[in-house]
Structures are given as structure tokens and as C-alpha cells.
N, C-alpha and C positions, 0 to 999 in steps of 0.2 A: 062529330061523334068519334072516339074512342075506343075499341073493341079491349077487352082484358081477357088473357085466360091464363090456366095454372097450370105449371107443369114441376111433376113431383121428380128429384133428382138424386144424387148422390150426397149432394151439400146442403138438401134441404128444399122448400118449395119454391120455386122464381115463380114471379107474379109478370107476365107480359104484357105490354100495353104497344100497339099498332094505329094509324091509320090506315088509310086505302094502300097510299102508295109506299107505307113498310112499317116495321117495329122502331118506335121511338125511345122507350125505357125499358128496363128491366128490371127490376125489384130483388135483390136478393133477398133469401132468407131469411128471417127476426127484421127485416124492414118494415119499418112504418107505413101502411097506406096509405096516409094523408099526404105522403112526401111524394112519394108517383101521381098522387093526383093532384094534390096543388101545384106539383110541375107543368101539368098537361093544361090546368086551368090559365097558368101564368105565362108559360110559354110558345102554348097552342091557342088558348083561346077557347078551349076545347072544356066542355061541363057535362057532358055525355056520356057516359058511361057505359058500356053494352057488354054483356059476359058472352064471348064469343069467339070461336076457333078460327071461324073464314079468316082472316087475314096474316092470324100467326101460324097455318098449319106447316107452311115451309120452314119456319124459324125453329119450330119446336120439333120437330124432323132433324133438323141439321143439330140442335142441343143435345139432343139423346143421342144421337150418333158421337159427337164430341164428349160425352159422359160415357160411352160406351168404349171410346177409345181410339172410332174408325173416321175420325175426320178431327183435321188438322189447323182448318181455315172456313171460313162460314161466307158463302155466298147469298144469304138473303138478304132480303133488303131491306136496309134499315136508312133512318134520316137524321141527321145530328144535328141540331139546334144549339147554338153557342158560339161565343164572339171568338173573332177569327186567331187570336192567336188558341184559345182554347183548342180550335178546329185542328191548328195545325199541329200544335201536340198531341192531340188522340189521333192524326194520320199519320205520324210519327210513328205513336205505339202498334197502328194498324201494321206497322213494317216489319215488328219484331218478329223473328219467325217462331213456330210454336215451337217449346221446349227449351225458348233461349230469355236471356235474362236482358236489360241495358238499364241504366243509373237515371234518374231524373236529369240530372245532367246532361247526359247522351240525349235525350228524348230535348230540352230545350235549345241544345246546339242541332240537332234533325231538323227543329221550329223555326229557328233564326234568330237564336238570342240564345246566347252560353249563357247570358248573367241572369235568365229567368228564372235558374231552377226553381225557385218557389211558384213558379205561377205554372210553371210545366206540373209539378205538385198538385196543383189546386186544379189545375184540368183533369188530374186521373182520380182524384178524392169527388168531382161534379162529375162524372162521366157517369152519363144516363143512359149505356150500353155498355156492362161490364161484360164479358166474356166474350160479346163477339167484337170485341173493342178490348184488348186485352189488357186493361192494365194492372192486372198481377202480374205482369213479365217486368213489373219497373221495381225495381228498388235502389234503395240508398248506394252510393257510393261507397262506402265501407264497405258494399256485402250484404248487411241489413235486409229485412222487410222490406223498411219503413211501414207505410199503412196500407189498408184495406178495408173498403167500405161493409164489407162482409166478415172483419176480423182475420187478424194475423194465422190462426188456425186454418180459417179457409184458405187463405192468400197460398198458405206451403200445401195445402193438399193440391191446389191445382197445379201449382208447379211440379211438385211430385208424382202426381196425375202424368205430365205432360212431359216428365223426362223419361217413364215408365211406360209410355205408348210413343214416343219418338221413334221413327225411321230412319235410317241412312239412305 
């Protein structure tokens, strides 16, 4: 089973999907539902569906507070499913601290392969936990964007977002 609930934000609605032991996806905004759930079918196993807070209520606790401004880093639990270089690029991105930016590049030489970047790439474009797996902190080498699963408008408001609540 699959718990889902909705939480209303700044950028729009995120649609959360959990099991027992954490938050698995996250849905941003103008996403498609059939892509969170044939995720969960394909790569959980999982056809269950339950509209339900029990499992996300620390997740979406720690979201609001990160939209609010007053937290920096997300401790709930979440589980990432994907093959291991995948893995290691979004623990990579997990490094970036909030506010700061690194290049696809940087994020495939963190993994263990400089000459990945397109695959470092393609781990943060499949990354089925955006925010608390941040990868709007990656962009191009140039400077650039590059992309976001949520749209380049979103991509700069969070950064934005996060160089305008940064600490020293």
C-alpha cells in the first residue's frame, strides 16, 4: 500500500506518496498523476493507493517549514529506488548545502565518473524526491539552469527562495 497526500505550497500543490518506512516520490506541481503512480506500480510493486497523512505528517512538517524559510535540510525519511550510479549522483546532490549551487559536472566527478555528466543529468531529471533531494542546486556549467522537472521558473524561485533565507 501507498499512502498519498496533498500539500498546498508556494510553487503550487506537491502530491506526496510514502510507504511505512518513508516518503518515496514527490510530485511537483502541473505533474501528471499517472507518472507518480505508474512509478510506485513499476518500481514498488505497489497498486494501492490510500489518501492519507499517517505516514507523511513529518515530511510535510519539514516542507512547510522549508517554504517558510526556517529549515535548511530535511531529516525525514525518505527511500530512493534507482540503480546505483543514479543513487550516487542524488547523494552527491544531497551534499550541496542549501543556497549553493554545483554544475552536473561537479555532481558526476562527487559519483565517480567526470565523463558521466549526461547520466548525472538524467539522475536529477528521474529524481523521485525533488526538494528534499535537491536538485535545483545543479546547473549547467556555463551558469545556466539547465532543466527542471518543475520548470525553469520554478527551478530560479527556489534558488532564489534559498539565497534569500540563507544564514551565515
Amino acid at each position: 500500500m501507498v499512502q498519498f497526500s496533498y500539500l498546498d505550497t508556494t510553487i503550487g500543490k506537491l502530491t506526496l506518496y510514502a510507504v511505512e518506512d518513508g516518503v518515496v516520490y514527490i510530485s511537483l506541481p502541473k505533474s501528471e498523476p499517472t507518472v507518480a503512480t505508474d512509478w510506485c506500480e513499476k518500481v514498488l510493486g505497489e497498486s494501492e493507493f490510500i489518501k492519507s497523512d499517517t505516514w507523511l505528517v513529518h515530511a510535510k512538517s519539514e516542507l512547510n517549514e522549508y517554504f517558510a524559510g526556517k529549515r535548511q535540510s530535511f531529516s525525514c525519511y525518505h527511500l530512493l529506488f534507482t540503480s546505483p550510479f543514479r543513487k550516487k549522483s542524488l547523494e552527491a546532490v544531497l551534499k550541496i548545502s542549501y543556497g549553493e549551487k554545483q554544475s552536473y559536472a561537479q555532481i558526476a566527478k562527487t559519483a565517480g565518473n567526470a565523463r558521466a555528466v549526461r547520466a548525472a543529468g538524467s539522475a536529477n531529471a528521474t529524481n523521485p524526491l525533488p526538494l528534499l533531494i535537491p536538485c535545483h542546486r545543479v546547473i549547467s556549467s556555463d551558469g545556466s539552469l539547465g532543466g527542471y522537472g518543475g520548470g525553469l521558473a520554478m527551478k530560479q524561485w527556489l534558488l532564489n527562495h534559498e539565497q534569500n533565507h540563507q544564514t551565515t
